[in-house]
C-alpha positions as CSV (number, residue, x, y, z in Angstrom):
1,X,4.1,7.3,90.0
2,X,5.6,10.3,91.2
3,X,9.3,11.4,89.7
4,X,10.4,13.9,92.7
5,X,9.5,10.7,95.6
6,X,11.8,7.9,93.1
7,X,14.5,10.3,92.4
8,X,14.3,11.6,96.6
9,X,14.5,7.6,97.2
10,X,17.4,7.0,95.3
11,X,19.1,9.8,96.6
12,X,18.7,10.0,100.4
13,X,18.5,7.5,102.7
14,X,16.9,7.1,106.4
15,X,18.1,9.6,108.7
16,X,18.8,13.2,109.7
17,X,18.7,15.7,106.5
18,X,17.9,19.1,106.3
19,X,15.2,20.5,104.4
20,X,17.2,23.1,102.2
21,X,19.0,19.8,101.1
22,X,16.3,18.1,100.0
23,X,15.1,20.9,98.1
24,X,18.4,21.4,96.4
25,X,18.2,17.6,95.0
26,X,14.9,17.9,94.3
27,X,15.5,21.3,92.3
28,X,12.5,22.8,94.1
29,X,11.6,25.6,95.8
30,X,11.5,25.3,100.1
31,X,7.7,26.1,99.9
32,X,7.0,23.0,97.3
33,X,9.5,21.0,99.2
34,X,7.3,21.3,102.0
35,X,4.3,20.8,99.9
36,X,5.3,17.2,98.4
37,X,6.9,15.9,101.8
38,X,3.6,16.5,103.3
39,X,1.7,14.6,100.7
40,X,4.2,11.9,100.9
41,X,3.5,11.8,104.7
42,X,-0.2,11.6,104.1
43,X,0.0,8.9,101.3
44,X,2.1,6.9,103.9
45,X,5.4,6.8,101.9
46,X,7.6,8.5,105.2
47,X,7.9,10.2,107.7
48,X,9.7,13.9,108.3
49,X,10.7,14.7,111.7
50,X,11.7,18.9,111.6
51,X,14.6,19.6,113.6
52,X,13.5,21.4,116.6
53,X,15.9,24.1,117.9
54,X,19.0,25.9,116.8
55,X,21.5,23.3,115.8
56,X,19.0,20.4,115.3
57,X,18.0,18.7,112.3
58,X,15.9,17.4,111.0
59,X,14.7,13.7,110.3
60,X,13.3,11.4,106.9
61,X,12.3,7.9,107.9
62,X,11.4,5.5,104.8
63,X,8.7,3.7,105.3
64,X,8.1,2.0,102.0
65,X,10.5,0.6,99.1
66,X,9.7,3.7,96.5
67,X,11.4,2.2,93.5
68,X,10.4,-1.9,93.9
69,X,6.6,-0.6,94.2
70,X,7.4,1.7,91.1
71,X,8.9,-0.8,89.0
72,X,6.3,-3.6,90.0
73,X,3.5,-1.0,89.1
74,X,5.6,-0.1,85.1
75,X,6.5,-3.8,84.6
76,X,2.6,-4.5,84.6
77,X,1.6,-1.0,82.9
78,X,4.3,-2.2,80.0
79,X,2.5,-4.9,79.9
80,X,-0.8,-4.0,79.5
81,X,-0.8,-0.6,78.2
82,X,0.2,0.9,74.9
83,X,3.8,1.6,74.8
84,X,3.5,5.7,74.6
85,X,1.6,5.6,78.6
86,X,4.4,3.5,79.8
87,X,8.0,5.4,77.6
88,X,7.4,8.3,79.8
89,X,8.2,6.5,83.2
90,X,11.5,5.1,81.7
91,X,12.7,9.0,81.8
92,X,12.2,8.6,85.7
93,X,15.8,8.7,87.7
94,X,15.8,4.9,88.1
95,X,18.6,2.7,90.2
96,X,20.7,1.2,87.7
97,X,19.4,-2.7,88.4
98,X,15.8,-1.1,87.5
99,X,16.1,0.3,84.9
100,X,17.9,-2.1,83.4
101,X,14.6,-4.2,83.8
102,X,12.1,-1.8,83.0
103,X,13.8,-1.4,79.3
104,X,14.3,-5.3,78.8
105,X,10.8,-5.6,79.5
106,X,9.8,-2.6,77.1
107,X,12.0,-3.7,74.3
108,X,9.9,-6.8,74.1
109,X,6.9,-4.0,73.4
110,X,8.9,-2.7,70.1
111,X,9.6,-3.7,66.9
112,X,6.9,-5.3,64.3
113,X,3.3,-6.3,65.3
114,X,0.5,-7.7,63.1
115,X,-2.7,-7.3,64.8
116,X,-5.3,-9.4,64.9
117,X,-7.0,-7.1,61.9
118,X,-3.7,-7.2,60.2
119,X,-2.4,-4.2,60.7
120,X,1.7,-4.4,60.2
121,X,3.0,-2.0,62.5
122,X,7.0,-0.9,63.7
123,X,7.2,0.7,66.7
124,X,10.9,2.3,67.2
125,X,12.5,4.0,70.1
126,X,13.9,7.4,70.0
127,X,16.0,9.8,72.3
128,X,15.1,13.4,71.8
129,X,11.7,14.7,71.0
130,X,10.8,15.6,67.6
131,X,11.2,19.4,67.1
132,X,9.4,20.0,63.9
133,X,7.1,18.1,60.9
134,X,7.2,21.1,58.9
135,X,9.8,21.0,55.8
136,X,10.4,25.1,56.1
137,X,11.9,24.3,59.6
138,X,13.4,20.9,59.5
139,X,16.8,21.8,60.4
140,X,18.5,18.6,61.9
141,X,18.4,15.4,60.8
142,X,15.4,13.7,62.9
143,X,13.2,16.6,61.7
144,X,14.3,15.9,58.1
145,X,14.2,11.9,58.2
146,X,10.2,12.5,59.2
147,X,9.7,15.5,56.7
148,X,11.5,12.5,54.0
149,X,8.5,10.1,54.9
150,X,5.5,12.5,54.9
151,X,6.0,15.0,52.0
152,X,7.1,14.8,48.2
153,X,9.4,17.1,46.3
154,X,8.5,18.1,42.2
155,X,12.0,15.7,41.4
156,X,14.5,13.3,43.0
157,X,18.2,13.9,43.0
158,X,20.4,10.8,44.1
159,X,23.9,10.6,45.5
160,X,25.2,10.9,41.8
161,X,23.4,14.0,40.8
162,X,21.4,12.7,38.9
163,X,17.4,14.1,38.9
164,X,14.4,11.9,38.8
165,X,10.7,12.3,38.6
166,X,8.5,12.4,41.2
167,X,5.7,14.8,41.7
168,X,6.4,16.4,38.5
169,X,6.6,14.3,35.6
170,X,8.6,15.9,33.6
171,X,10.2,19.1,33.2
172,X,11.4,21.9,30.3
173,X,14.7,23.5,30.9
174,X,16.0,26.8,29.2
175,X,19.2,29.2,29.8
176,X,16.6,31.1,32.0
177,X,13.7,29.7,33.1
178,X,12.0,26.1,33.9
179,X,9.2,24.9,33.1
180,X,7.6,21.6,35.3
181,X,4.5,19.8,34.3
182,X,2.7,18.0,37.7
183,X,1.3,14.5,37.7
184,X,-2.1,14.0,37.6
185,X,-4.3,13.3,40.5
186,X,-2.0,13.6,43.3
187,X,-3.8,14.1,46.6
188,X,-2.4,15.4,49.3
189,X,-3.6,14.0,53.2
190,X,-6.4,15.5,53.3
191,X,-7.9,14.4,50.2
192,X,-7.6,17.3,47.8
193,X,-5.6,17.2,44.6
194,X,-2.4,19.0,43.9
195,X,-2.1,21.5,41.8
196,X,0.4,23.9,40.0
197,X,-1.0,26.9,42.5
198,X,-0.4,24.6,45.6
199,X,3.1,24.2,44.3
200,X,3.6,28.0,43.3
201,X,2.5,29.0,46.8
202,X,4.4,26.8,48.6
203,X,7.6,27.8,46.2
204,X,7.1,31.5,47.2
205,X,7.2,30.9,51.0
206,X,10.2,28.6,50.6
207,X,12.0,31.6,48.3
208,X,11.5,34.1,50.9
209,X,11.9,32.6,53.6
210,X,14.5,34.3,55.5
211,X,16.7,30.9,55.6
212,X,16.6,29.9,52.0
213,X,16.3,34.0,50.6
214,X,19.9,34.0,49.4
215,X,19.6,30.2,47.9
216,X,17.1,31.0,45.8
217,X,17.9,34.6,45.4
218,X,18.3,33.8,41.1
219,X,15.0,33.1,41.1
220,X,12.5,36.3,40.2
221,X,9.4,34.6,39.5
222,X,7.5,31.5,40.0
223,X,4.1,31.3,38.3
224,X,1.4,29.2,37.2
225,X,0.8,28.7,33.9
226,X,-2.0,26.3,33.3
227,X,-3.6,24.0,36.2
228,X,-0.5,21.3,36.6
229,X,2.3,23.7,34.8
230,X,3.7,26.1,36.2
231,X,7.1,28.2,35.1
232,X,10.2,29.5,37.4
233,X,12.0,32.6,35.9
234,X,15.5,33.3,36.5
235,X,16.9,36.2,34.2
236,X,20.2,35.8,35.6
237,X,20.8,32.1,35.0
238,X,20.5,29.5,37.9
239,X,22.1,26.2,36.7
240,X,21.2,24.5,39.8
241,X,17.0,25.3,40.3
242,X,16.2,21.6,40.0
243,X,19.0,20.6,42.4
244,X,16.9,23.5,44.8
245,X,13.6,21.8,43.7
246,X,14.7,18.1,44.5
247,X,15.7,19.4,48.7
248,X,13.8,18.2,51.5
249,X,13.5,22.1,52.3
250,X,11.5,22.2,48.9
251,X,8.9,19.6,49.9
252,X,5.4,21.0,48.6
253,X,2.8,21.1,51.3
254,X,-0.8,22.5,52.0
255,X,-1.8,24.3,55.0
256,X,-5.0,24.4,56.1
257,X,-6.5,24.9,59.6
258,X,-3.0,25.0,61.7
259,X,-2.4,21.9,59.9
260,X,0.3,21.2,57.2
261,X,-0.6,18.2,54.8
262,X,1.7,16.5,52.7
263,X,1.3,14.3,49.7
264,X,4.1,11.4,50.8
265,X,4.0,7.6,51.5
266,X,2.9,8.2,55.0
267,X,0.8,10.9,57.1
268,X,1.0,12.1,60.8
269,X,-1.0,11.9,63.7
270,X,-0.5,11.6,67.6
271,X,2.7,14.2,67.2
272,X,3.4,14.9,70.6
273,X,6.5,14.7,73.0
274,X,6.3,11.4,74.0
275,X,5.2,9.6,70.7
276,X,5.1,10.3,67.1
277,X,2.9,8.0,64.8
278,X,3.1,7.4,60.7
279,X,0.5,6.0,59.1
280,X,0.1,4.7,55.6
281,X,-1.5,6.8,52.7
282,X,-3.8,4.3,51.4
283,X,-4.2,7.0,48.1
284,X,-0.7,7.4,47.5
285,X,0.1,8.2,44.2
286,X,3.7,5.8,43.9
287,X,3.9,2.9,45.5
288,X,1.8,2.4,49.1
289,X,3.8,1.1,52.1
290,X,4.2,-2.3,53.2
291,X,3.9,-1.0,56.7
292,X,0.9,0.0,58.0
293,X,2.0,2.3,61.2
294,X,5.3,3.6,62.3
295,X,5.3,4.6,65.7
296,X,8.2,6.8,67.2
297,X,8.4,6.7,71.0
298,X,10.1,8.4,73.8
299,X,13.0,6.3,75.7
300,X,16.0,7.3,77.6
301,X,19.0,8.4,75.9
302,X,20.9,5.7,77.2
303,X,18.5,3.3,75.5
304,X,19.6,1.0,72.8
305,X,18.5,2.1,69.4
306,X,17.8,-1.5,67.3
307,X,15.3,-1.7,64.5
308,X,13.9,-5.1,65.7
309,X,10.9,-7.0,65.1
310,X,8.6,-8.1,67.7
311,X,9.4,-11.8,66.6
312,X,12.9,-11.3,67.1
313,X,14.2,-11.9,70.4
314,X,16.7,-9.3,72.5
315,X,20.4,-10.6,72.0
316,X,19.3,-12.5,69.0
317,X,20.9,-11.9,65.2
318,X,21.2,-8.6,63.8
319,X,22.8,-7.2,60.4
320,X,24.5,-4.1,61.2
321,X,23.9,-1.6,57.9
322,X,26.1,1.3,57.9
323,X,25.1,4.7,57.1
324,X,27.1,8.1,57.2
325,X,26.8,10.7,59.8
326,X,28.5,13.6,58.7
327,X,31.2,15.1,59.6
328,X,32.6,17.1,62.1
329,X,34.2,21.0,62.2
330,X,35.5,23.6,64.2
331,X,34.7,27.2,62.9
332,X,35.4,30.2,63.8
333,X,33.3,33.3,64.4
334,X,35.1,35.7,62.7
335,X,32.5,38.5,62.8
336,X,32.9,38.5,67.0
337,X,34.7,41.5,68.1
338,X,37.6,39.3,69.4
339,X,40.8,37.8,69.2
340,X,39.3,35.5,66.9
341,X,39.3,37.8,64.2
342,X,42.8,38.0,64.0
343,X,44.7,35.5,61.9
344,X,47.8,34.6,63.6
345,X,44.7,33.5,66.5
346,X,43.1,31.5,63.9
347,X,46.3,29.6,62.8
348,X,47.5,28.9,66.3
349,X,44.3,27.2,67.3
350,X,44.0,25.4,63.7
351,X,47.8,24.2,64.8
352,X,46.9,23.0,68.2
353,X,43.6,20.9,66.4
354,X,46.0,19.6,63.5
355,X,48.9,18.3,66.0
356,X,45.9,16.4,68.5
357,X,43.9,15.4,65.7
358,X,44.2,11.4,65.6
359,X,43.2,11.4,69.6
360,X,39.5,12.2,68.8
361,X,38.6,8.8,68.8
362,X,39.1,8.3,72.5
363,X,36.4,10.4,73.0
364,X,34.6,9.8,70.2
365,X,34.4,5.8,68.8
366,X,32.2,6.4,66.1
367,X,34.9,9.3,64.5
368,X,37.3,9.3,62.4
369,X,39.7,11.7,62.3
370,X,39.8,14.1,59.1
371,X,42.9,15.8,57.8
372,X,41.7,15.7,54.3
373,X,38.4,17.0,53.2
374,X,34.7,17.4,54.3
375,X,34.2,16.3,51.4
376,X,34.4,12.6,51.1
377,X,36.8,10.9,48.6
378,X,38.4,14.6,48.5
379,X,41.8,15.6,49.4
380,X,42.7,19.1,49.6
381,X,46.5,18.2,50.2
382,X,46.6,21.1,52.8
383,X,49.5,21.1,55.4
384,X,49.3,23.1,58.4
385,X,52.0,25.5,58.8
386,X,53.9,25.2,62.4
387,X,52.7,29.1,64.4
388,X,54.1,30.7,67.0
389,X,52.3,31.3,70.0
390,X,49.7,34.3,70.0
391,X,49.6,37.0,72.3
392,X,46.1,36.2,73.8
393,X,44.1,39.9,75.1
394,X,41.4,38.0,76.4
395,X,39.2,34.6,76.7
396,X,37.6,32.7,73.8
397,X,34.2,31.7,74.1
398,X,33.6,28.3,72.9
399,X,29.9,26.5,72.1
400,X,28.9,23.4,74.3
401,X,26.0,22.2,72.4
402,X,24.3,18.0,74.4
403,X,25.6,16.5,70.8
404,X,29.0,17.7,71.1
405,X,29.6,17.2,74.7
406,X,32.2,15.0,75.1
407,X,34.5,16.4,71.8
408,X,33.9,19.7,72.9
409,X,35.2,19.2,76.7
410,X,38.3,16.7,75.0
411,X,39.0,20.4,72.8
412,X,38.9,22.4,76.1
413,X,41.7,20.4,77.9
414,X,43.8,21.0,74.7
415,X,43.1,24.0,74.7
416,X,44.1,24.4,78.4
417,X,47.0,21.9,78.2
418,X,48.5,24.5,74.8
419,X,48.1,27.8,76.9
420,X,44.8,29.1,74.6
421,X,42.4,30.8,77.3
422,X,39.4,29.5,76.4
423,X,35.9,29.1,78.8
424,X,32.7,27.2,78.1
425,X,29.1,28.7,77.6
426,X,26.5,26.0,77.1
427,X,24.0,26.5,74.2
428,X,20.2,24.6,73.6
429,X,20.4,22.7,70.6
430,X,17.4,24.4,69.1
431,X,19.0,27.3,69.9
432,X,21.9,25.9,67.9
433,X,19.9,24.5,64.8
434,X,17.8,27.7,64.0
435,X,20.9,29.4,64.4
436,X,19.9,32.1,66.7
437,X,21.2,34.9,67.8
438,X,22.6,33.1,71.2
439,X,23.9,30.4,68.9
440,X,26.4,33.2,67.4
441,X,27.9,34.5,70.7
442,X,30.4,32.5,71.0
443,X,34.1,32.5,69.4
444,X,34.5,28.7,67.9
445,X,32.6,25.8,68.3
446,X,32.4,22.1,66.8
447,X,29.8,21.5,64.2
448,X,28.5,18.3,62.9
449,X,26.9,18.4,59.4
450,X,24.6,15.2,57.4
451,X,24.4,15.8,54.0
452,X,21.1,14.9,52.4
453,X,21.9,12.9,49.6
454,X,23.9,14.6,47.0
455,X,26.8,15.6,48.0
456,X,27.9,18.7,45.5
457,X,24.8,20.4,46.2
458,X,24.5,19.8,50.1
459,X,27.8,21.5,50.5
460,X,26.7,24.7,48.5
461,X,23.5,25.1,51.0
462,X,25.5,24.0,53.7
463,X,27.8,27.1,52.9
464,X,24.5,29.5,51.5
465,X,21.6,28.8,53.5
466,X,20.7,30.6,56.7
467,X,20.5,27.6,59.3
468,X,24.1,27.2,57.9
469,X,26.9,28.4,60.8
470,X,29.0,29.6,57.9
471,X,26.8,32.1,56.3
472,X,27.0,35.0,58.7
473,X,30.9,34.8,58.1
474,X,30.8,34.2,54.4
475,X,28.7,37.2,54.0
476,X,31.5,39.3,55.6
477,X,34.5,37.9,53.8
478,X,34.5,39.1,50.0
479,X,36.6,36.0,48.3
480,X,33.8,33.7,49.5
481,X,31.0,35.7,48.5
482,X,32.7,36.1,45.0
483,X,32.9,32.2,45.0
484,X,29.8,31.1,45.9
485,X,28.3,33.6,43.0
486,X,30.1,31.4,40.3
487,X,27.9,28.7,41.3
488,X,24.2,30.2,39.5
489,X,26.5,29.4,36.2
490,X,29.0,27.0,36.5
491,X,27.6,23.2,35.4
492,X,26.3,21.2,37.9
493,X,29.1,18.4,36.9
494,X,31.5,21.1,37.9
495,X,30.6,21.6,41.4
496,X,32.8,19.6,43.0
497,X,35.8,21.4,41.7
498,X,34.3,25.0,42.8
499,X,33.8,23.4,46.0
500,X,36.9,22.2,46.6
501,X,38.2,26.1,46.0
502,X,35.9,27.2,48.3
503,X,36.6,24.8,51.3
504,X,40.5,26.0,50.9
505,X,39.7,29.4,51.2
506,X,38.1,28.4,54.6
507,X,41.1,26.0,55.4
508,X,43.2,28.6,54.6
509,X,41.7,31.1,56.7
510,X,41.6,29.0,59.9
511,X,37.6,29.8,59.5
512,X,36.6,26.0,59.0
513,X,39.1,23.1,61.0
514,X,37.9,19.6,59.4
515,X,37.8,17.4,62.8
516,X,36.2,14.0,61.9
517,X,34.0,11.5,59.4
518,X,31.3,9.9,61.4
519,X,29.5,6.2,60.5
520,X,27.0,5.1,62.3
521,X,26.4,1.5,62.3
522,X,22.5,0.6,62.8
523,X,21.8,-2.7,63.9
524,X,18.7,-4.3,62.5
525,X,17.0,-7.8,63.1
526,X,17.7,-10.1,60.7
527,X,13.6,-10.4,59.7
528,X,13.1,-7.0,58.9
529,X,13.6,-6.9,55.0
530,X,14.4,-4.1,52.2
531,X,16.5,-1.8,54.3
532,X,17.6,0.9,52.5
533,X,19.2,4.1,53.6
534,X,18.4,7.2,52.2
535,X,18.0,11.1,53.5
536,X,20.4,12.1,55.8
537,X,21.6,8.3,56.4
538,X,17.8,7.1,58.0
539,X,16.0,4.3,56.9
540,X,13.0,4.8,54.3
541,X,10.0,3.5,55.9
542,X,8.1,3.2,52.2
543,X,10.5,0.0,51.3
544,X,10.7,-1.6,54.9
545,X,8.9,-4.8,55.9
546,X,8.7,-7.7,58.2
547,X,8.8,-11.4,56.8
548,X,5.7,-13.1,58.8
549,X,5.9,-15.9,60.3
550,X,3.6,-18.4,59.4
551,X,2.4,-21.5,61.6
């Protein structure tokens, strides 16, 4: 199947074209234009007449129905192939009728299978390629669900705060140092045992890595001290190290050979674009998997996300289980060299956000609109104070970033409609996640943030580490960075109070705008059992499974 002749064939018909306009809808250069069209000519798909003579165009005659031999040609590949050779073809520009089709028929592909060696496998669609398995880069929240399922972190911390066991046993704690004992026998994926100099190593990288330098900047030493103890030194006090230690970020790994091993409930393999696949760790040191596989695979993003089983029918009963997705923010570059550094700017725009506010739903369901907090059950009681109208010396740059698309063009025609100057520069979402350097030209943009479990701590990396939006500008604005070094010795029960402090300085300041709580509502089928939610809002994989059905 061929994606330039289905998306030609659903966008020109029979009769005269020229060639430059088939090239522009094509996205193609003239030369490969005329390249494919001649193929097609061969292969017996049409016909292409050139226009002859100034003033005369050119012909295309269709001579067979692209898209019904297409779809005859998936429906049977769906059928009779595994579903990662037929996903990519559902990315193909079909008619609407098709495709409609094609993914009714694939659903009936996904969902739970027991083979006929008994091999309990889930096969689930998603939407966007996976960008990263490794827990250094893990960024954004599909990254950091997978990193959840593959690796382990020395301890646990739950929504509460409170710290559990898990690769380390237990744990010493002085004023200035920790001390972690490792459980015994712990392999990691590729069969070799962990031990206190796996966990040291991969400590070090995480402490100097240039995103995570000024989190763990209390800490001066990490060393092993026997062959599953090992000691973290921190002179200076750091009331929060196993907070740090319990972060996906802080998932202990082995590298060997280009590949990165974990010691989790389930290891990788067939990581690619179009398919990512889990398997169960048969030696796992807790409690092995119910499931067998877990295969992630490609679909289009228009595809209906449903956790189903392979028993369960499409359009039969689902529980919906809701999870949290965040929240949403506007913040302001205030290190950019333009109007946006000055106040009076800042206040205006926070105004104009403030007064249209409760609209955001219209463009955004799922949202809630958030005049309170971003953090949840908080209020910080702030009012907005009524501004006059700046004096505007030149355009604001704002971020348009695929996952913000439709808020961000709903903030634009405020912005238009209220007089702020304001133009649009698109930006990749890795580009966005890594935080790069093209991620930070721009004036104000809308951020949406998934805390990881806890939410104290999630808001204090969210504010300290470098994938955060807000560190460049806390770094330049003294009050903050006075604030945030309070935290390496105030009591971890007293976060929430220094973090509400914090966030009003940035309310305040017209830095950070809250915008919106988001809930996502996941449908499941009603025979997949033990569905809980846990990093980042997904589904642990460790705890699902699928009631058989028994003749």
């Amino acid at each position: 199947m061929d994606y330039y002749l289905l998306t030609l064939w659903n966008s020109v018909s029979s009769g005269n074209i020229k060639k430059e306009e088939i090239a522009e809808v094509l996205h193609l250069s003239p030369k490969q234009t005329t390249r494919y069209i001649q193929k097609w000519s061969t292969q017996g798909w049409l016909t292409f007449t050139p226009g002859k003579g100034r003033g005369n165009v050119s012909k295309l005659q269709w001579i067979k129905d692209v898209e019904e031999i297409f779809e005859e040609q998936l429906l049977k590949m769906i059928e009779d192939e595994p579903v990662e050779t037929s996903s990519k073809y559902l990315l193909f520009d079909w008619s609407k009728d098709s495709k409609l089709r094609l993914m009714n028929k694939f659903r009936s592909k996904l969902g739970y299978f027991q083979s006929a060696n008994e091999i309990d496998k889930l096969i689930i669609p998603r939407r966007y390629p996976l960008l990263t398995m490794h827990p250094l880069k893990a960024a954004e929240v599909h990254s950091a669900n997978m990193v959840a399922n593959v690796f382990n972190r020395l301890v646990a911390v739950d929504e509460r705060g409170l710290i559990y066991p898990e690769l380390a046993h237990s744990w010493d704690e002085c004023p200035t140092s920790l001390r972690l004992y490792i459980k015994k026998d712990v392999k990691f994926h590729d069969g070799s045992i962990l031990v206190a100099e796996d966990v040291v190593e991969c400590l070090e990288k995480l402490r100097r890595d240039v995103h995570f330098q000024d989190l763990w900047e209390p800490v001066k030493e990490i060393k092993v001290v026997a062959p599953l103890i090992l000691d973290i030194y921190f002179p200076k006090g750091c009331n929060y190290c196993l907070q740090m230690l319990g972060t996906l970020n802080a998932s202990i790994y082995k590298e060997s050979k280009d590949q990165v091993f974990g010691t989790g409930a389930f290891y990788a393999e067939n990581n690619h674009d179009l398919k990512t696949t889990l398997f169960a760790f048969k030696d796992y040191f807790q409690e092995r998997p119910l499931l067998d596989e877990v295969e992630f695979v490609q679909v289009p993003k228009d595809f209906d996300i449903v956790y189903r089983s392979s028993t369960q029918e499409v359009g039969k009963d689902t529980v919906e289980v809701e999870s949290d997705s965040g929240f949403g923010v506007v913040i302001m570059n205030t290190f950019r060299k333009s109007d946006i550094q000055r106040k009076e700017v800042r206040d205006y725009i926070h105004h104009i956000i403030s007064k249209h506010r409760h609209n955001i739903t219209r463009v955004h369901p799922r949202a809630f609109p958030n005049n309170k907090s971003c953090l949840i059950g908080q209020n910080q009681g702030y009012t907005v104070p009524k501004v006059k109208y700046p004096d505007f010396t030149g355009t604001l740059i704002m971020k348009l970033v695929n996952y913000t698309e439709q808020t961000t063009h709903w903030l634009k025609e405020i912005f238009d409609a209220e007089g702020v100057p304001v133009e649009i520069k698109w930006v990749s979402f890795e580009d966005t996640v890594t935080n790069s350097e093209e991620n930070q030209q721009v004036d104000l943009f809308i951020h949406g943030e998934v805390f990881e479990m806890n939410q104290d701590f999630s808001f204090y990396q969210f504010l300290k580490n470098g994938y955060s939006p807000l560190a460049k500008i806390i770094k330049t604005d003294h009050i903050l960075t006075n604030y945030l070094n309070e935290y390496a010795h105030t009591p971890f029960h007293e976060w929430t109070a220094l973090n509400l402090k914090v966030e009003k300085v940035l309310l305040e300041s017209s830095i950070m705008i809250p915008l919106y709580y988001e809930k996502r509502q996941i449908p499941f089928s009603v025979d997949l059992m033990n569905i809980s939610i846990k990093h980042f809002g997904y589904v642990d994989f460790s705890k699902l499974w699928v009631r058989p059905q028994l003749e």
